[in-house]
Phi, psi and omega in degrees: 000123177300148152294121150293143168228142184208330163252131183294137193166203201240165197181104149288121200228148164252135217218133165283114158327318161108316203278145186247072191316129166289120162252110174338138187255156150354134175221015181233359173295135143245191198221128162237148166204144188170210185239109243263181181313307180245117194258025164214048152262122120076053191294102168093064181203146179281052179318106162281090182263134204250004169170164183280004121331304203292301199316313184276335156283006195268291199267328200250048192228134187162188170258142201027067149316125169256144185314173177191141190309327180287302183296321178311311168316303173313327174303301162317325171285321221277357184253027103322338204139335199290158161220006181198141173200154172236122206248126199239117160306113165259005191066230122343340212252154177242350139290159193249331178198212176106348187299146179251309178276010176172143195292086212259136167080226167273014208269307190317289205315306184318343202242026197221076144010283189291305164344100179241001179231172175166125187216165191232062185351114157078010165266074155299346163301142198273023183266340179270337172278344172271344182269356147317295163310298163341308178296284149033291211276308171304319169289291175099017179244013180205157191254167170274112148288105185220151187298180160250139180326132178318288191260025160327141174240224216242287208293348178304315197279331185266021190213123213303140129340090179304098182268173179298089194269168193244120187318144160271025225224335186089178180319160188057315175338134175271163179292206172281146183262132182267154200255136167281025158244181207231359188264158183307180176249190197286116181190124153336330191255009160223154181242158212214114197261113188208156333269192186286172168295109155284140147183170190269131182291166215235000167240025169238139186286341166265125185326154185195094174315120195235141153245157200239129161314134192276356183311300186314306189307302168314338166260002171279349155278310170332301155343264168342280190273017145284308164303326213243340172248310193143150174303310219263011152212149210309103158282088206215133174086044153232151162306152171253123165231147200094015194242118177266006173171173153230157197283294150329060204282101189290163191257145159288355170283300205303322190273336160307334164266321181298311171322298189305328181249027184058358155292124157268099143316119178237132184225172183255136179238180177291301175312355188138180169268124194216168208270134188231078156154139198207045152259202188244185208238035206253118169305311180314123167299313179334332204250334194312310221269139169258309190305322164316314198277330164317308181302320193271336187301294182328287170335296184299312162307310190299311162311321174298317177274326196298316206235049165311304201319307195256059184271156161076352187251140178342088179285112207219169179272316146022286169248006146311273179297011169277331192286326185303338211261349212243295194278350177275335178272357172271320211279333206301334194299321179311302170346300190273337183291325194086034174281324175269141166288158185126114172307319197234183183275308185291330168296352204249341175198152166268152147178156207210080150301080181201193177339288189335295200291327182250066160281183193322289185318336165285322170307325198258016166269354198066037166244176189232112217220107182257134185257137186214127184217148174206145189253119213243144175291148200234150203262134147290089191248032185196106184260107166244139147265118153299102164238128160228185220253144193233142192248005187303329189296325180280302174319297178296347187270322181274328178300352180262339175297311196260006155302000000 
């Protein structure tokens, strides 16, 4: 409604700029699923929890309770970093997902936004590392963090997992030829973890060495070197903490191979134990990296939620440059943050709203068509120093003698 003026004076007005800021969406929730202490609280349902505290009163009350590879994972984030997670009971059950009347298991998580990690504690199986991917790969706003089997062994870890198909031939048919590995199959959207963790369970009052799936510890780093770096660097080259030993001492012979098969190595150094590897389970080099592919999840939400505004609105050069002006001041913040590689803003990202992108026959499908390109920083995971023996020293000694 205009203002009238009628009295004489001064008259303050608030008036839209037109500019919209992209606010970074989240990377660090995570979405667990398993079998919570008491495996008949609160079944199939996303429960948030914000420290281990919460968790035990939530999940853990009751008479003789016991640990279970899903709490011990919680433990493991909130002492890594984590600070916010939602947690699905499956009880009993031994699927990760499947309700038919109703969304069960990891099926639950799809309907949690907020959820940019997801993991299934101690679920090693390879029908349980595809229904991981799988969720993943359908949503796209989020990675799988999944274990490698307790006692797998290197040749095992480096040859894909058969999963479980249904004869085509009907009963008596023979199956599939089953395969003697354990690794997960090839997918962008998940990293793949060895070996598991020691540490003293946090429910027995007398100390007690446990191993543990390493997935909790692992998204609670993730958690950790968001806040403290940025989504957009590898989390790798950190301490494991809660973590008192491993059942496993991988070798630099053993990572030389795994590293090759997408295997993420946690080894022991002299500072402590820590996780030394941060690819995807991704065949694609484009892909190889996970702070890359994490980085795009982000990037792609954030652009998704930020630029709601312009459903419905006039496609005109108008809301062309708003958009450019909206996804270009998000992307230059990355930039400047060192999410991007590039001496300059134009080496490090593009986007291009205009005719080109929209001709007519796109205007009249009703669509709105933005080109966005970003050069995402890549983790320096091969340190080489050249040294040879240098003679300068000898030289500047005779030039001084004969000085």
């Amino acid at each position: 409604m205009a203002t009238s003026y009628l009295t004489p004076g001064i008259y303050v007005e608030e008036v839209s700029t037109g500019a919209k800021p992209l606010e970074a969406v989240g990377t660090s929730t995570v979405g667990f699923v398993g079998r919570a202490p008491n495996p008949g609280v609160r079944q199939h349902e996303a429960v948030l929890i914000r420290n281990w505290s919460e968790f035990l009163k939530v999940f853990a009350q009751g008479k003789d309770v016991k640990s279970t590879p899903l709490a011990l994972a919680v433990y493991g984030f909130f002492q890594n970093g984590g600070t916010r997670c939602f947690v699905v009971n499956i009880g009993d059950g031994q699927r990760l997902a499947g309700g038919v009347q109703r969304r069960e298991g990891l099926d639950v998580l799809r309907e949690v936004d907020e959820v940019a990690i997801v993991a299934a504690p101690g679920f090693t199986g390879p029908d349980d590392y595809d229904a991981l991917l799988t969720h993943a790969e359908q949503m796209q706003d989020r990675v799988a963090v999944l274990d490698a089997p307790e006692d797998a062994t290197v040749e095992q870890l480096c040859e894909v997992a058969t999963v479980s198909l249904p004869s085509a031939g009907g009963e008596g048919a023979p199956g599939p030829r089953r395969s003697k590995g354990v690794r997960a199959r090839a997918s962008k959207y998940g990293a793949y973890y060895y070996p598991w963790i020691s540490m003293y369970d946090p429910f027995e009052r007398e100390k007690k060495l446990v191993n543990v799936p390493p997935s909790g510890h692992i998204a609670g780093i993730y958690a950790r070197v968001d806040g403290l770096r940025g989504v957009h660097k590898a989390p790798a080259n950190e301490i494991v903490r809660a973590a008192d030993g491993l059942p496993v001492q991988v070798t630099r012979e053993d990572q030389g191979v795994l590293n090759q098969c997408g295997v993420n190595c946690i080894r022991i150094f002299r500072e402590g134990i820590k996780v030394w590897g941060a690819r995807t389970l991704s065949d694609d080099p484009e892909w190889r990296y996970l702070n890359v592919r994490r980085l795009f999840n982000m990037v792609e939400e954030t652009i998704g939620q930020g630029t709601r505004w312009v459903v419905f609105e006039p496609n005109d050069m108008s809301t062309r440059r708003s958009v450019e002006r909206d996804v270009g001041a998000f992307l230059k913040r990355l930039w400047r943050d060192g999410a991007l590689v590039g001496r300059t803003e134009r080496e490090a990202y593009f986007v291009k709203c205009d005719d080109e992108t929209n001709p007519p026959e796109v205007v009249d499908a009703g669509q709105l068509v933005a080109v966005i390109g970003i050069a995402p920083v890549k983790p320096a995971e091969f340190i080489i120093f050249r040294i040879g023996q240098y003679a300068g020293g000898a030289e500047r000694a005779e030039e001084a003698g004969r000085g």
